[in-house]
PLY file of the C-alpha trace (Angstrom):
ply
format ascii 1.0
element vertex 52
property float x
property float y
property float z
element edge 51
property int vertex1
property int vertex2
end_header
3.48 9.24 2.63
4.71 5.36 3.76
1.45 4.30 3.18
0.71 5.41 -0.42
-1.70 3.35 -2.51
-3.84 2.69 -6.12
-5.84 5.37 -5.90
-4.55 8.13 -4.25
-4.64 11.49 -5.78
-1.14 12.97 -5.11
1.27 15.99 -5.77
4.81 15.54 -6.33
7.84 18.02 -5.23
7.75 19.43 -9.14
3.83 20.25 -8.42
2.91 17.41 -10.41
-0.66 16.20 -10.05
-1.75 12.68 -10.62
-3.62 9.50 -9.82
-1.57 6.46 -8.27
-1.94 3.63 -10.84
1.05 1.41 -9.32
2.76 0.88 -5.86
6.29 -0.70 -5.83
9.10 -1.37 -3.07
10.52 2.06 -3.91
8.74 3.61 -6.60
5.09 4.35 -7.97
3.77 5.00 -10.90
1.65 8.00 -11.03
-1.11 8.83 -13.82
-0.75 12.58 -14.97
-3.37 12.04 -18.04
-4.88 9.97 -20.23
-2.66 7.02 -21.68
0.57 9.33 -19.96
1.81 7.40 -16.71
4.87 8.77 -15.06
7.50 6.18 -12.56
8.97 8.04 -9.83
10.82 7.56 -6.15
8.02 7.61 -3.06
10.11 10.20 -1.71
8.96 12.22 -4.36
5.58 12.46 -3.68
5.12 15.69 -1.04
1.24 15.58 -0.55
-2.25 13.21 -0.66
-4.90 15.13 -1.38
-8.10 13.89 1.06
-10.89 13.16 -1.43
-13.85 16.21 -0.86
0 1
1 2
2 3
3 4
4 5
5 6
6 7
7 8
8 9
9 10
10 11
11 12
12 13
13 14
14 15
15 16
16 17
17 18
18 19
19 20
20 21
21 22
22 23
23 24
24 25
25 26
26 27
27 28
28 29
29 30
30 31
31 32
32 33
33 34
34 35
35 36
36 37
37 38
38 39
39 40
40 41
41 42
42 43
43 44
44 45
45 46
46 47
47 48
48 49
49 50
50 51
């Protein structure tokens, strides 16, 4: 998870899904739909999905 970048497809510990549109120092901002982008801590992000 300390290497999380644009791109990634990730889950959060509230089983939010989403698309990483924005890495900061302590936050990123995760994409959950269209034109809806959500801020959170790194530390909540639990899982990155491997592309198939």
């Amino acid at each position: 998870i300390g290497n999380l970048k644009t791109g990634d497809r990730v889950v959060t510990n509230a089983g939010i899904h989403g698309l990483i549109s924005n890495v900061k120092e302590t936050t990123v901002l995760v994409k959950v739909a269209d034109n809806v982008k959500i801020e959170m801590d790194k530390s909540a992000i639990t899982n990155v999905l491997k592309e198939a």
